[in-house]
VOMARKOL-96342 format. One record per residue (C-alpha): residue number from 1; residue in one letter; x, y, z. Coordinates in nm, 3 decimals, always signed. Layout:
% residues N
mivex_lovo_east_north_up
NUM_A_X_Y_Z
...
***
This chain:
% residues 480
mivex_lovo_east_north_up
1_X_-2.700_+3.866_-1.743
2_X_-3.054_+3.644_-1.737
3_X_-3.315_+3.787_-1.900
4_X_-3.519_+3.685_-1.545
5_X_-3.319_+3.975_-1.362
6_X_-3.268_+4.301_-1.379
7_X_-2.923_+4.489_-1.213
8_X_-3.101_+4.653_-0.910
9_X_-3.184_+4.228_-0.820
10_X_-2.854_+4.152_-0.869
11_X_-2.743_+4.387_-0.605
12_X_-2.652_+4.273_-0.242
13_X_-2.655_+3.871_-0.350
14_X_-2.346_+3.649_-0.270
15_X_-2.202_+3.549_-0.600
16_X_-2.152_+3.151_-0.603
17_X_-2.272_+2.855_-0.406
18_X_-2.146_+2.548_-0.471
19_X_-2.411_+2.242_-0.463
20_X_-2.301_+1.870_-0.424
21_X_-2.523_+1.605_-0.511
22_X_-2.510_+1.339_-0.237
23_X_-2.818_+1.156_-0.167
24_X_-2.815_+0.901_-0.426
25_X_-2.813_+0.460_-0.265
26_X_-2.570_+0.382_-0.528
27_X_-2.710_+0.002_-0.594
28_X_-2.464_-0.098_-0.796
29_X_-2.184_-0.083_-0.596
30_X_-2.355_-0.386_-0.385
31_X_-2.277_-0.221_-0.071
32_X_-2.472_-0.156_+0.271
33_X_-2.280_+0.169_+0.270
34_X_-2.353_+0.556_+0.109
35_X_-2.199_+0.577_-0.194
36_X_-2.050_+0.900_-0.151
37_X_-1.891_+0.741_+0.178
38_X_-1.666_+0.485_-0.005
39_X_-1.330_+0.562_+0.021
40_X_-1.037_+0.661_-0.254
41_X_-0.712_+0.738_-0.157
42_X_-0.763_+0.731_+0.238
43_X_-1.071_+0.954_+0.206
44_X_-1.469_+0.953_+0.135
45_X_-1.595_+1.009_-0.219
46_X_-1.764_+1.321_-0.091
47_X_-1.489_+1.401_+0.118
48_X_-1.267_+1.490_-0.163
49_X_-1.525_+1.681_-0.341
50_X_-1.548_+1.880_-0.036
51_X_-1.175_+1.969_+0.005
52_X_-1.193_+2.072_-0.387
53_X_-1.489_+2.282_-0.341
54_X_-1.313_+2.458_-0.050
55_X_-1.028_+2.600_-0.214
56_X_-1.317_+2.764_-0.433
57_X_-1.542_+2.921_-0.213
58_X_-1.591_+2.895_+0.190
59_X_-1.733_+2.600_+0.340
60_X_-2.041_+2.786_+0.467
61_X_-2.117_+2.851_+0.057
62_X_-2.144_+2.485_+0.005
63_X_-2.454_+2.268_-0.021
64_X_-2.431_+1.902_+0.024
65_X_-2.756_+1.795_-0.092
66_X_-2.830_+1.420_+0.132
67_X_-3.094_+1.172_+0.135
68_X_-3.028_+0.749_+0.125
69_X_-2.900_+0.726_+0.519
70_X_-2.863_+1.101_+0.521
71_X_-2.716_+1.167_+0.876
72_X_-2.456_+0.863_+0.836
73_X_-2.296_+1.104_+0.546
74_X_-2.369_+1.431_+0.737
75_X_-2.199_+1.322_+1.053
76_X_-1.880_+1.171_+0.843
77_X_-1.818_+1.543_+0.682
78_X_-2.006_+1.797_+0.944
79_X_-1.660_+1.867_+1.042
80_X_-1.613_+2.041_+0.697
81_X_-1.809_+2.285_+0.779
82_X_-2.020_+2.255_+0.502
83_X_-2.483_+2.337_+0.476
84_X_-2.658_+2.045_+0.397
85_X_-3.024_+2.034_+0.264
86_X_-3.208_+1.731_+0.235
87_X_-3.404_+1.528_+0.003
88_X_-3.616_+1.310_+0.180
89_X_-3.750_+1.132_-0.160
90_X_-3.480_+1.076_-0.353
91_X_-3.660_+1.230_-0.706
92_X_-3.385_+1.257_-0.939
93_X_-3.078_+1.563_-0.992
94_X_-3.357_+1.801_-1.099
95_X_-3.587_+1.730_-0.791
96_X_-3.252_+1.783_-0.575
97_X_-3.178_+2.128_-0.682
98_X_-3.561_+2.228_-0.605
99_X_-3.550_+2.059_-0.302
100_X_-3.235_+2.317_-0.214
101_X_-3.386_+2.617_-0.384
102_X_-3.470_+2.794_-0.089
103_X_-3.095_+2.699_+0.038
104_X_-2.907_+2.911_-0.279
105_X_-3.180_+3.172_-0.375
106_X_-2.971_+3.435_-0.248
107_X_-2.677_+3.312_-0.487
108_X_-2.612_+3.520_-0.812
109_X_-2.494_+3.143_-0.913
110_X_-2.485_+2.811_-0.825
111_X_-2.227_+2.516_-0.947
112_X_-2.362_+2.167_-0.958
113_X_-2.108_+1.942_-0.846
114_X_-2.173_+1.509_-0.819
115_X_-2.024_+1.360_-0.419
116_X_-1.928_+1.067_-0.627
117_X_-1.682_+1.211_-0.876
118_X_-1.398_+1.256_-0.658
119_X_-1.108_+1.370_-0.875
120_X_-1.250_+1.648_-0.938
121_X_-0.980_+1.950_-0.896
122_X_-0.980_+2.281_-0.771
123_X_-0.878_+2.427_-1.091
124_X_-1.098_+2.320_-1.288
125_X_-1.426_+2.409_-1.068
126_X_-1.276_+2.766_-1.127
127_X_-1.225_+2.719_-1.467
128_X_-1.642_+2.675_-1.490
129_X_-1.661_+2.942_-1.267
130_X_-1.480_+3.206_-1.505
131_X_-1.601_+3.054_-1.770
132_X_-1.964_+3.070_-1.675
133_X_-1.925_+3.421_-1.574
134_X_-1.758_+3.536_-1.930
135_X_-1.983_+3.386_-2.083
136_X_-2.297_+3.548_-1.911
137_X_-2.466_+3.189_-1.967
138_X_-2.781_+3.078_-1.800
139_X_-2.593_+2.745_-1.793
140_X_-2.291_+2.628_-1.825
141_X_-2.174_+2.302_-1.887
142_X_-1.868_+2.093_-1.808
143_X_-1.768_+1.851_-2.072
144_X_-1.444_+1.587_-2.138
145_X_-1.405_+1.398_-2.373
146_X_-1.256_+1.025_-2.293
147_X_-1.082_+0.764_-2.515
148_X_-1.439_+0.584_-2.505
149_X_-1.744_+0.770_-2.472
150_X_-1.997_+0.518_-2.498
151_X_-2.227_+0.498_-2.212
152_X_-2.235_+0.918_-2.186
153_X_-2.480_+1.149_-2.284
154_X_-2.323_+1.354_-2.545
155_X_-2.266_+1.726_-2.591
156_X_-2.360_+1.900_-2.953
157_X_-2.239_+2.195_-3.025
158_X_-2.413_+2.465_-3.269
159_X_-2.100_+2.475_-3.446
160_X_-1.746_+2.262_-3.347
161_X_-1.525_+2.597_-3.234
162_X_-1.854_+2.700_-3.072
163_X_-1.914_+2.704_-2.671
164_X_-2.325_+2.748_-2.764
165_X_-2.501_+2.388_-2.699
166_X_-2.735_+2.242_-2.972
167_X_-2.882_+1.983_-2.738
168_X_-2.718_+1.692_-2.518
169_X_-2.810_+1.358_-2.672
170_X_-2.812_+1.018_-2.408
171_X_-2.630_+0.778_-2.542
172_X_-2.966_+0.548_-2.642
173_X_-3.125_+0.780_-2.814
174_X_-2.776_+0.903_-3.053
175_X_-2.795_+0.885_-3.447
176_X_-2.524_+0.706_-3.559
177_X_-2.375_+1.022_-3.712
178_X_-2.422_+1.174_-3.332
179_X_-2.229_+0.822_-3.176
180_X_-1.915_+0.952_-3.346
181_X_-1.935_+1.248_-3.096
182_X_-1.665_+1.166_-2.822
183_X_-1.754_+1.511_-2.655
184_X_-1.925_+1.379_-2.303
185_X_-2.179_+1.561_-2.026
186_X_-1.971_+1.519_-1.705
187_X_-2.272_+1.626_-1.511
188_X_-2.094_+1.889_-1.355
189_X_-2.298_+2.220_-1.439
190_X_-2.276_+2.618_-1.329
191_X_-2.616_+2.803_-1.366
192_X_-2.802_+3.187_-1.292
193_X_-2.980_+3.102_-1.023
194_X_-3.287_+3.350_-1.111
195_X_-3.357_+3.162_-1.502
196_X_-3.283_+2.860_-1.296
197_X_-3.518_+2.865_-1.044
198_X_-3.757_+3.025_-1.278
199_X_-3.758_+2.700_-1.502
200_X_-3.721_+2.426_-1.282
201_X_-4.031_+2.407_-1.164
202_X_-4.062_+2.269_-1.537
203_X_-3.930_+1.986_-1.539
204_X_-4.100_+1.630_-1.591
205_X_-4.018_+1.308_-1.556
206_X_-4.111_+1.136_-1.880
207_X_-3.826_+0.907_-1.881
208_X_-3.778_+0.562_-1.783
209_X_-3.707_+0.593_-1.405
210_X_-3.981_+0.848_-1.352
211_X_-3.681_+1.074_-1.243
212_X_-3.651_+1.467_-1.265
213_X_-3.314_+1.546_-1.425
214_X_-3.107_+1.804_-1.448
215_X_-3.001_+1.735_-1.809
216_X_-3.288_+1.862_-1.878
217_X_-3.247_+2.224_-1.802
218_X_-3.029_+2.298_-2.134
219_X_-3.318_+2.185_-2.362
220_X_-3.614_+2.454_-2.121
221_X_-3.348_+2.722_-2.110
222_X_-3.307_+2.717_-2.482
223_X_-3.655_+2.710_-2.540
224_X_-3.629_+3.009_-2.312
225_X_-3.417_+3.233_-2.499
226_X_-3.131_+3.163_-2.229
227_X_-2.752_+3.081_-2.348
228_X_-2.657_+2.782_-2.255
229_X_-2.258_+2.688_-2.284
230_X_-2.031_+2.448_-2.270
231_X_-1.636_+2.420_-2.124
232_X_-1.400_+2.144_-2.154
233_X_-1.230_+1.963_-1.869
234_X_-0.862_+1.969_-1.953
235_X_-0.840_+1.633_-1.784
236_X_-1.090_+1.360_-1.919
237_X_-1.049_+1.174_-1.584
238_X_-1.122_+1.456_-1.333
239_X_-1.538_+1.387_-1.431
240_X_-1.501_+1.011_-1.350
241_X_-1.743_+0.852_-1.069
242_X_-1.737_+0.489_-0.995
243_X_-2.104_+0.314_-1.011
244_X_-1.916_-0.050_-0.890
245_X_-1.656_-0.170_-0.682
246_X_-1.414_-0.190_-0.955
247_X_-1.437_+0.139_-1.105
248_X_-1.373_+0.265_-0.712
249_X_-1.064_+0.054_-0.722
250_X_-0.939_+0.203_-1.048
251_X_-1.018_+0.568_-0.919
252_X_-0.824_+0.490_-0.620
253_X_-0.530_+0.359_-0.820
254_X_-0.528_+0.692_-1.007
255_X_-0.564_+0.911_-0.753
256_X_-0.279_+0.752_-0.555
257_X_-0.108_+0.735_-0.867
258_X_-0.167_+1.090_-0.898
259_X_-0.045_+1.180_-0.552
260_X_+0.286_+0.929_-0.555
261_X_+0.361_+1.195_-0.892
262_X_+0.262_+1.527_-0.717
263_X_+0.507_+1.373_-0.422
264_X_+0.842_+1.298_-0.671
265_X_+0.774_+1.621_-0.892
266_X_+0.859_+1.753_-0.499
267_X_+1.171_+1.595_-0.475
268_X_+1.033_+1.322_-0.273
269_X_+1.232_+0.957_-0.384
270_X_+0.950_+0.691_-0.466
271_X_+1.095_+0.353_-0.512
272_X_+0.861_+0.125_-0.682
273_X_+0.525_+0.377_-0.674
274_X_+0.300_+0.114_-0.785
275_X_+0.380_-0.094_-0.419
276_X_+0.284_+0.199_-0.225
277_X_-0.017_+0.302_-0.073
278_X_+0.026_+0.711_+0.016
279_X_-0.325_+0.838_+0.044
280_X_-0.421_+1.219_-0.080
281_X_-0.338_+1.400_+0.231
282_X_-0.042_+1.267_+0.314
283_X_+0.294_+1.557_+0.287
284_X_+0.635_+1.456_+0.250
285_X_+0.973_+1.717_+0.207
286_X_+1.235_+1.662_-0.073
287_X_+1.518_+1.451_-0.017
288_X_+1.318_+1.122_+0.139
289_X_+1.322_+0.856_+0.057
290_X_+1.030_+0.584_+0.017
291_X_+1.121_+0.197_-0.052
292_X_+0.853_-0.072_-0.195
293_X_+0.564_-0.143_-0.017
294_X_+0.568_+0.134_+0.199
295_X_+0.189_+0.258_+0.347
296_X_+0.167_+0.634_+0.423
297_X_-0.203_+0.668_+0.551
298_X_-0.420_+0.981_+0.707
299_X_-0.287_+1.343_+0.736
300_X_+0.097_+1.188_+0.763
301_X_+0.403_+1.502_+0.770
302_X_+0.722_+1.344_+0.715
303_X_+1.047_+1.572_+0.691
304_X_+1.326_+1.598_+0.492
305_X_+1.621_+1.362_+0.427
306_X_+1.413_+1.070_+0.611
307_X_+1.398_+0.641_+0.505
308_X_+1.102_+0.492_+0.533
309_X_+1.212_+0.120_+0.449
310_X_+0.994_-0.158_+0.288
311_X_+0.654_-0.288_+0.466
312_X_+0.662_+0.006_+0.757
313_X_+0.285_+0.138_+0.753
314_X_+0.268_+0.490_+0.895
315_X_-0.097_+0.670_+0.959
316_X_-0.145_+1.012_+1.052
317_X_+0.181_+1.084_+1.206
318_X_+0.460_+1.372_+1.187
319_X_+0.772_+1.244_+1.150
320_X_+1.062_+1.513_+1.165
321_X_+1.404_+1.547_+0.956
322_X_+1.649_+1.283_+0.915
323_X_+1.462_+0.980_+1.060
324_X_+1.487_+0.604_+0.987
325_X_+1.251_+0.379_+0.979
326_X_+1.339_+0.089_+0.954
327_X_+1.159_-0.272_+0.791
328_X_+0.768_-0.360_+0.896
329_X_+0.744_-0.047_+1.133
330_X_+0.381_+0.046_+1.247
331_X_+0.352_+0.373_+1.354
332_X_+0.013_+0.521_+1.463
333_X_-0.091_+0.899_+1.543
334_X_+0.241_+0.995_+1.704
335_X_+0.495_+1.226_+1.634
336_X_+0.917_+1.141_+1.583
337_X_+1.120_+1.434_+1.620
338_X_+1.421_+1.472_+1.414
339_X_+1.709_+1.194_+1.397
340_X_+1.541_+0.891_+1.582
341_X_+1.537_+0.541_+1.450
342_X_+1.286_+0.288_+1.430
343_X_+1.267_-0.044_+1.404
344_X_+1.296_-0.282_+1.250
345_X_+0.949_-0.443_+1.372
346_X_+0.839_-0.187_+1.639
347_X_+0.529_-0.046_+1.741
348_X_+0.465_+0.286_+1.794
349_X_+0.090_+0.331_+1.882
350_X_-0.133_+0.643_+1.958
351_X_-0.005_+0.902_+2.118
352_X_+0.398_+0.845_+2.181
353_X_+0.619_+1.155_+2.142
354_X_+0.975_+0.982_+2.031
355_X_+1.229_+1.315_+2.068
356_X_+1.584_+1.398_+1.912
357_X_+1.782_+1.066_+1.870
358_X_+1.590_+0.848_+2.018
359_X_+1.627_+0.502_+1.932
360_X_+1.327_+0.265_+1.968
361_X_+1.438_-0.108_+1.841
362_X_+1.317_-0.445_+1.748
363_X_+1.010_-0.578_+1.867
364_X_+0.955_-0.293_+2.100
365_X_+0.620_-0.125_+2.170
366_X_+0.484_+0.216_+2.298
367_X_+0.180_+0.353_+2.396
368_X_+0.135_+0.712_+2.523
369_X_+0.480_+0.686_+2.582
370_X_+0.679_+0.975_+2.606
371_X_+1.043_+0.925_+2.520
372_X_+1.292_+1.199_+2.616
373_X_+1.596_+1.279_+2.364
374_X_+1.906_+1.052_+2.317
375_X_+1.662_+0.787_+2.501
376_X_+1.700_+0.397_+2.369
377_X_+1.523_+0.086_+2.401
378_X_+1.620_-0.097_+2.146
379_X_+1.493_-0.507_+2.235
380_X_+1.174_-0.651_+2.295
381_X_+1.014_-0.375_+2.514
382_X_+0.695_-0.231_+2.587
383_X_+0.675_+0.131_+2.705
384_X_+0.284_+0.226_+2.794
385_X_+0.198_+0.504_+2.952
386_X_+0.545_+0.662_+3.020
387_X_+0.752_+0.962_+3.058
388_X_+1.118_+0.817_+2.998
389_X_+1.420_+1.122_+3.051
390_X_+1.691_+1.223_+2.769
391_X_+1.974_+0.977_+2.773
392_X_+1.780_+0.688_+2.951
393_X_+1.860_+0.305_+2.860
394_X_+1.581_+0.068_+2.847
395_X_+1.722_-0.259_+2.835
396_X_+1.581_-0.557_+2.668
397_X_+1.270_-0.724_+2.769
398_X_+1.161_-0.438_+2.977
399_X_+0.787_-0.419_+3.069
400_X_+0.565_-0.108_+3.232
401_X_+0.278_-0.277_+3.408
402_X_+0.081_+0.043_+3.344
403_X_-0.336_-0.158_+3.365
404_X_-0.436_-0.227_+3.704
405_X_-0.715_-0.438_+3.581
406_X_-0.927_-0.132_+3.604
407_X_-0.752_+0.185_+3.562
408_X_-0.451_+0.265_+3.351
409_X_-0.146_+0.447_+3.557
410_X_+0.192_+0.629_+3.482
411_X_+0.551_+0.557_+3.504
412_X_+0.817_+0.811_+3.503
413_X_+1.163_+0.737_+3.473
414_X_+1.417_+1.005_+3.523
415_X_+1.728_+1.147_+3.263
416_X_+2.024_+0.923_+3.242
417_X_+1.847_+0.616_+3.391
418_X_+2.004_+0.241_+3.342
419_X_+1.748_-0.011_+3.329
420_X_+1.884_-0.346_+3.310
421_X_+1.710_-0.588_+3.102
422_X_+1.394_-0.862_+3.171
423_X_+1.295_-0.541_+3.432
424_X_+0.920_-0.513_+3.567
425_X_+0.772_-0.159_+3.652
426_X_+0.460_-0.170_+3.790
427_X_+0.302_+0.189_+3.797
428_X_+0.241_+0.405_+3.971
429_X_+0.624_+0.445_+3.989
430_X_+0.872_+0.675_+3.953
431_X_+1.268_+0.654_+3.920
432_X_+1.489_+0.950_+4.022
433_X_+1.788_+1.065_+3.731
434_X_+2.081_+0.858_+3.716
435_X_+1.943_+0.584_+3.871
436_X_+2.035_+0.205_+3.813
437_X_+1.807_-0.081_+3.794
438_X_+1.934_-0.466_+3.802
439_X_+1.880_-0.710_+3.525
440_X_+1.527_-0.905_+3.591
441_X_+1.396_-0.691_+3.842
442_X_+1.029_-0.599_+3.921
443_X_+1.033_-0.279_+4.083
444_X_+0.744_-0.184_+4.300
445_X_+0.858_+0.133_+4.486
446_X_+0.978_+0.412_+4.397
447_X_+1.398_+0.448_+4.325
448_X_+1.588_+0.804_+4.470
449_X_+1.790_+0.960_+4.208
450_X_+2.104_+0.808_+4.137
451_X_+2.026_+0.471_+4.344
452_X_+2.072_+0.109_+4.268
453_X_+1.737_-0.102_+4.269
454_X_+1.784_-0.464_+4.256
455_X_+1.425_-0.660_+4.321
456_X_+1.452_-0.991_+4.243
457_X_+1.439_-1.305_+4.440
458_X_+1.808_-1.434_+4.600
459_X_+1.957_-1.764_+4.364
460_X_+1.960_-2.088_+4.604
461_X_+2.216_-2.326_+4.394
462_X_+2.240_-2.681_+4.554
463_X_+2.544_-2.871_+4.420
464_X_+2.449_-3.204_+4.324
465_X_+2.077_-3.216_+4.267
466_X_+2.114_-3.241_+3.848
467_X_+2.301_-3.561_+3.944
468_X_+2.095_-3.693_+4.203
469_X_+1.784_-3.650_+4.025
470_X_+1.917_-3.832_+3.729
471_X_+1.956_-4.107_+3.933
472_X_+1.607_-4.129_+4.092
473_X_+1.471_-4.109_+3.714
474_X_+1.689_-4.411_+3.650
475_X_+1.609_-4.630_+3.925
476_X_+1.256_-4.575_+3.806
477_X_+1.263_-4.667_+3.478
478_X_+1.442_-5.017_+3.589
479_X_+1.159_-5.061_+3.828
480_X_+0.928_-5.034_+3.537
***
């Protein structure tokens, strides 16, 4: 326990907050946009520092501290549920923390997370956690130690099977007995709120950026008499943040990578992992399989025993048991229940329901379609804005005219239907069960249950003409 607080102040606080450091312009990515709002594996920076804070402690204990274009990042996450507090001048990590002190004073702790290290996991926020609270540290901090440290500050110990901290050393100002340390500060930290907000107040900025940092708490807590501690990451990468556009790139290659392992260790077939894009939050059962250069995107569900073949991109749809889907599918916020068949080359945007069996073909497209089970269209169709019954045939070259020119309207088509192909519906219509439709008809009214509608202009054939004409054309060219 701090030396700063006695057990009757102790009583009655919540134990930890969770803090993430968001605020910062990141220059050096080059971009017009947050840093913490570039994306990794389908997903903001701070985004997936969020969902790993979550599984920690409730969204209402965490802190996103914001600054550089601060409501552009609070309005991407608000829907987390998260606080936020915010730093108007961006000051530095140590100016942050006091700019959120009133925010976690009622906190027995506080851990000190960064929006731009996004691998961070769960596990290993609870490992600091436990750690930190074993430990009865002032501080704790979060270490790795990567195949090449340079560019880190570096962690000393008091002794090497020690957790106690001698001092952390930036990498400019190492000995060259020190540069052999490979033991890193990830900038990840847990703290006692009362010896932290009882110091912080002295920090300074005598560095080169004029910045207050929150390095720079081990060295005052020492002084102190507080422990400060340290705890390895048992993944070097999990502390990684990206400062340019290439280092975001290789973070999202791992983190797929990561995700296309998690997937197979499932039971889930990958063919050719490296091809695919499957972002973080995508869930797929055992027994599916995923060709080459295959896009899974968004909060995607896809069943068991399913095909997804090679260049279909599917985003944030739920795909039942037993589907195919077949070559350069696009598939878009929709659900497919269980045995239907896609493809190859159809579009299935926003909001289609495709039920049991239902077969939607080549070159065919629906929109807010909903397709009943058993139903087929299998050529060169587009479907918008309609309810289509179990059993239905949807012949080739089959159009809804569901836009007006102003307002969008439904058609309905009944269980059983025939709809014979190169056939016009122009909504508002509706076509009764069992009904038949000729080939190249536009239908304009609506068709009784188990009729025939044929609308399409009578053929006039005049024997002769081909020959006739010929004739004309040749006269004419001898005139010429």
């Amino acid at each position: 326990m701090s030396k700063t607080e006695t057990n009757t102040e102790m009583q009655g606080r919540a134990e930890l907050a969770v803090v993430i450091m968001a605020a910062g312009k990141g220059t050096r990515l080059k971009s017009k946009r947050p840093k913490v709002l570039h994306e990794i594996g389908g997903k903001p920076l701070l985004g997936h520092v969020i969902a790993a804070a979550s599984q920690v402690v409730a969204p209402a204990d965490i802190h996103v501290i914001i600054g550089h274009e601060a409501e552009r990042v609070r309005s991407t996450v608000a829907s987390s549920g998260v606080k936020f507090v915010e730093q108007i001048e961006q000051r530095g990590t140590g100016h942050a923390i006091q700019c959120a002190a009133s925010a976690v004073q009622g906190y027995k702790n506080i851990l000190v997370l960064s929006g731009d290290v996004p691998l961070i996991r769960a596990e290993t926020i609870r490992q600091v956690r436990q750690f930190h609270q074993a430990q009865q540290a002032a501080m704790t901090i979060l270490s790795a130690v990567p195949e090449d440290a340079t560019g880190y500050g570096r962690i000393l110990r008091r002794a090497p099977e020690s957790p106690e901290v001698e001092a952390i050393v930036e990498q400019k100002s190492l000995t060259p007995e020190q540069a052999t340390v490979r033991e890193i500060n990830s900038g990840i930290y847990a703290f006692q709120t009362a010896p932290l907000l009882a110091h912080i107040s002295n920090l300074t900025a005598e560095n080169a950026h004029k910045e207050l940092y929150l390095t720079d708490m081990a060295r005052l807590l020492r002084a102190a008499g507080e422990r400060v501690v340290v705890t390895e990451a048992p993944v070097a990468a999990e502390i990684l943040g990206a400062n340019t556009i290439a280092e975001l790139v290789a973070l999202d290659a791992t983190l797929r990578a990561n995700t296309a392992s998690r997937l197979m260790a499932a039971g889930v077939t990958i063919f050719r992992p490296e091809t695919c894009v499957i972002d973080a939050e995508v869930e797929i059962a055992q027994d599916t399989v995923i060709e080459p250069f295959v896009q899974l995107l968004g909060k995607t569900r896809i069943g068991t025993e399913c095909r997804i073949r090679s260049y279909s991109v599917i985003e944030s749809c739920t795909l039942g048991d037993g589907i195919l889907v077949r070559q350069g599918c696009i598939l878009s916020e929709s659900t497919v229940a269980d045995g239907a068949k896609i493809g190859p080359f159809a579009h299935v945007r926003p909001g289609s329901e495709l039920g049991e069996d239902v077969h939607v073909g080549n070159f065919v497209e629906t929109k807010k379609a909903r397709l009943g089970k058993g139903a087929k269209a299998n050529h060169l169709t587009y479907l918008g804005d309609a309810e289509i019954g179990e059993g239905t045939n949807i012949g080739a070259g089959t159009i809804t005219c569901n836009y007006d020119g102003v307002h969008k309207h439904i058609t309905k088509i009944g269980r059983n239907v025939f709809v014979g192909s190169d056939t016009t519906l122009v909504a508002p219509i509706e076509v009764g069960d069992g009904a038949y439709i000729g080939a190249a008809s536009c239908i304009t009214k609506e068709v009784p249950a188990d009729a025939l509608a044929v609308g399409r202009a009578r053929q006039v054939t005049k024997e002769g003409w081909a020959i006739a004409r010929r004739g004309q054309q040749k006269k004419g060219e001898q005139a010429t």
